[in-house]
N, C-alpha and C positions, 0 to 999 in steps of 0.2 A: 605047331608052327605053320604059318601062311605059307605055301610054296606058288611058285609062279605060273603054274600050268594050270592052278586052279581058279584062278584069278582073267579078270576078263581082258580083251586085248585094248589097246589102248594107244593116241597118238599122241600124249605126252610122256614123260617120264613114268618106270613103275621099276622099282629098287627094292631088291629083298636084304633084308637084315643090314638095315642102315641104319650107319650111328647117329644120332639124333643130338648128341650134345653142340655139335660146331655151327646147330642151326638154332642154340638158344643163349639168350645174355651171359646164362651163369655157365655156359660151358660144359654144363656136367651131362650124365645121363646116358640109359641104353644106347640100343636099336629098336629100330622099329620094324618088326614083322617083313612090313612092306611099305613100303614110301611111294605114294602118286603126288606126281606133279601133273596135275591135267594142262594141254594147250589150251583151251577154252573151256567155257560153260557147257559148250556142246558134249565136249570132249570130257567131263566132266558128268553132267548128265545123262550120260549113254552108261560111264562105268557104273554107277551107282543101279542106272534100272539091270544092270548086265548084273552087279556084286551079289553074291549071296546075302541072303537078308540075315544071316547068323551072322555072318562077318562085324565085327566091331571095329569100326570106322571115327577114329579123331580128327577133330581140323586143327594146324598147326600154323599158326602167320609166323610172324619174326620172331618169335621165342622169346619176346620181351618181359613177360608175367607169366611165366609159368617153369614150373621145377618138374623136370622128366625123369623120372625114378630109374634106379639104376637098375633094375631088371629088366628093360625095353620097355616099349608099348604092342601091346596084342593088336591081332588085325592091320586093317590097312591106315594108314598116319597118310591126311590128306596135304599136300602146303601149298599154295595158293601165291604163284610166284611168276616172276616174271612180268613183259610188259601187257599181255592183256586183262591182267587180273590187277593190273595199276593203274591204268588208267585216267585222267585227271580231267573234264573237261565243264566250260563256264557258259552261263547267257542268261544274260539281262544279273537279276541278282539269286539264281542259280548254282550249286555245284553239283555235277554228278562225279561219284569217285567208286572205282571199284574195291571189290572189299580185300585186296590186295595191297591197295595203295597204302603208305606210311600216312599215318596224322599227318605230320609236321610236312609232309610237302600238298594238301588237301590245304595245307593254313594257308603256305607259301603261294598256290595256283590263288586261293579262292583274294590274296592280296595284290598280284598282279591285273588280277581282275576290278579289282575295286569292290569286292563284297566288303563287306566288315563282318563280326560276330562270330567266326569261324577262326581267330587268333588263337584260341585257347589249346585248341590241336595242335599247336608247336609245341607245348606243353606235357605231352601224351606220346611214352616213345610205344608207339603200338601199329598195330594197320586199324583198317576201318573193319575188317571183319571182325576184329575184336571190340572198337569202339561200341559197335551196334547190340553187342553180346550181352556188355556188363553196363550200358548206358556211361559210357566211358568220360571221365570230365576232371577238372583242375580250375583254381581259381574262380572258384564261384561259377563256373558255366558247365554243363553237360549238354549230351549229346541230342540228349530230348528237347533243347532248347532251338536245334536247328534243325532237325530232320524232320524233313516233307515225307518221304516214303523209301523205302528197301524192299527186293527183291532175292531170295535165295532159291535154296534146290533142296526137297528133303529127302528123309534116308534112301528111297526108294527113286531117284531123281525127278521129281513132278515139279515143276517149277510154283511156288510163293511168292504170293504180294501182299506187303504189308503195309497200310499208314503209319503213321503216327502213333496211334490213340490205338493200335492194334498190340503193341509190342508191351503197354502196359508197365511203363520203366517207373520203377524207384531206384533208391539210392543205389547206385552197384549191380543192380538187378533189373531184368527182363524177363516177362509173362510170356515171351513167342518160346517155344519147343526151342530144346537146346542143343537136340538134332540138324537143325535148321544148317544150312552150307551159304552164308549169304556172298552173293556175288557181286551188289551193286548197290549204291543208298544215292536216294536223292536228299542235297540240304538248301536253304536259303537264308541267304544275309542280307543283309541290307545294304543298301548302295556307301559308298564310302571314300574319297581321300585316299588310293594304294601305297602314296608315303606312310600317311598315318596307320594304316594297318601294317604297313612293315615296320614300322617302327613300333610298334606294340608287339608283335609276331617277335625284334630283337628283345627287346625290355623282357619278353616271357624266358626268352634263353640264356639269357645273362642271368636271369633270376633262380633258371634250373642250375645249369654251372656253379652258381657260387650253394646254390643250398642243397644239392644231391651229386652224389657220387656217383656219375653218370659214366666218367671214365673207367669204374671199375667194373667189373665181373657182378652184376647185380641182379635184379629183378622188379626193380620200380616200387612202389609200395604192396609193402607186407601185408597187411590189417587195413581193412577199414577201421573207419571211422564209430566206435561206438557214440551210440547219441550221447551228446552231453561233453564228451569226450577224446582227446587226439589222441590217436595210438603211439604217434614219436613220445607224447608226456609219461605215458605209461610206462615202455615199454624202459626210459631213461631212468624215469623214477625206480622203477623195479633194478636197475644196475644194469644193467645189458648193452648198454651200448659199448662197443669196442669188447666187449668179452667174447674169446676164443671156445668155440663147441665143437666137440669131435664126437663124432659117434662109429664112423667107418673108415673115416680117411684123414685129412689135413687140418681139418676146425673150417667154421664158418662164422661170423659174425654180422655184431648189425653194424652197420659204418659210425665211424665216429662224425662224422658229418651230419648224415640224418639219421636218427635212430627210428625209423621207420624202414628203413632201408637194410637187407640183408647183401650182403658179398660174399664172396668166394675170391678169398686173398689170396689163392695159388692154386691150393692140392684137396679143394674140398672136394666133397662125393655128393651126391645130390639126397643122400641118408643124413648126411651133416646138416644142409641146410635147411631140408624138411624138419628134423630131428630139433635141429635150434626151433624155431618158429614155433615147433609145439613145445617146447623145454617154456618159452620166453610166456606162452597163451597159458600153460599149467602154472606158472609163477604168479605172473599177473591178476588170475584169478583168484588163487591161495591170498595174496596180499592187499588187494584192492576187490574183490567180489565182480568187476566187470567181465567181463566176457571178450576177447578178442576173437573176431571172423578173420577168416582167410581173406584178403583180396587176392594175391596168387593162386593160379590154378595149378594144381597138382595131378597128374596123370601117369598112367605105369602101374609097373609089378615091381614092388621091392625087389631087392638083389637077392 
């Protein structure tokens, strides 16, 4: 166990054995060793060249895609919060956003602004340090489709710059080290009508609202996409949708809304919802031969 004397000093937050669940969608989950909130990149980059390089060090944004096992997280759990790590700012057909910042308001600046092509981030309840991660996208757009360049911090603090054409994105996926702490992305849009882009920015949320269970205890989409294939098709067809799975605590299910979609209807454990997702990927396979990937990230030590 991480104790705090061993750990380097620091002028943002540093929390030992903190609960980790009330900073992610589904609720569930440990603690984490040690919890840093850096005040800046500065602050930030000093801990890391200061951390021991044995230390195992997670980044955590707003907990929106990812299931925290209920045995904690080892090492130190980075979260990237607050207003300097949100940051929001425009010029000409520019946005820079830090990687703190939520999508949906990276949509909302880049439409006040008059960008266009950056709507689809209303769409994506995540920050931009996740965006950049997993080439993060909805409705026919991803992330690769607007980002000029990002800059992060690796394990050791050395500051990273990356273009475009550096990060290597496919579907769901980035070539840049997954080590990487990014702090900052540059995007460009193209000039635009800020009605019209608010007005698509609405149309994407009303379209989230009526077709995902956004108000519940969730985690965004479960599965990619296998090629050829939607995972809600599968996943319904296989019988799973609205079916109650218990492994450790209260059941989890996929919603009856989107069967793409896992919740936590009260008293799940974060064993239940992992535990479904592989129950639903062993099924699926046995009955149709496809393969369902994770898009949820998973992290932690069982209970």
């Amino acid at each position: 166990m991480t104790r705090l004397d061993t750990l380097p000093t620091v002028r943002g937050k540093l929390l030992l054995n903190e609960p980790l669940g009330p900073f992610t969608w589904f609720r569930v989950g440990g603690n984490a060793d040690a919890l840093f909130i850096p005040a800046d990149a500065e602050d930030l980059a000093d801990f890391l060249k200061a951390l021991d390089p044995s230390t195992p060090v997670t980044v955590l944004g707003v907990g929106s895609n990812v299931i925290v096992r209920d045995g904690g997280v080892e090492g130190v759990v980075i979260r990237l919060a607050g207003r300097p790590w949100a940051q929001v700012t425009t010029d000409g057909d520019t946005v820079t956003a830090g990687a703190g910042a939520l999508d949906s308001m990276v949509a909302k600046a880049s439409a006040k602004a008059g960008i266009g092509g950056l709507e689809f981030y209303a769409g994506i309840p995540g920050t931009i340090g996740g965006a950049l991660t997993m080439n993060a996208g909805c409705y026919g757009s991803e992330t690769k489709d607007i980002l000029v360049s990002a800059w992060g911090l690796t394990r050791s603090g050395e500051r990273v710059d990356y273009a475009l054409a550096d990060f290597g994105y496919t579907y769901r996926h980035s070539e840049a080290p997954a080590d990487i702490i990014w702090v900052e992305a540059v995007y460009r849009g193209t000039p635009a009508d800020p009605e019209a882009v608010s007005a698509k920015i609405s149309e994407i949320t009303s379209r989230r609202e009526q077709t995902q269970p956004i108000r519940e205890k969730t985690g965004g989409s479960t599965f990619k996409n296998p090629e050829g294939h939607s995972s809600w098709k599968l996943v319904d067809e296989a019988g799973w949708r609205g079916k109650l799975h218990a492994v450790t605590g209260g059941g989890a299910m996929f919603s009856e809304l989107h069967s793409n979609f896992m919740i936590n209807p009260g008293e799940a454990t974060a064993a239940d919802i992992e535990g479904l997702g592989d129950a639903v990927r062993a099924d699926v396979l046995a009955k149709t031969g496809v393969q369902l990937d994770w898009e949820i990230k998973r992290i932690g030590r069982p209970a």
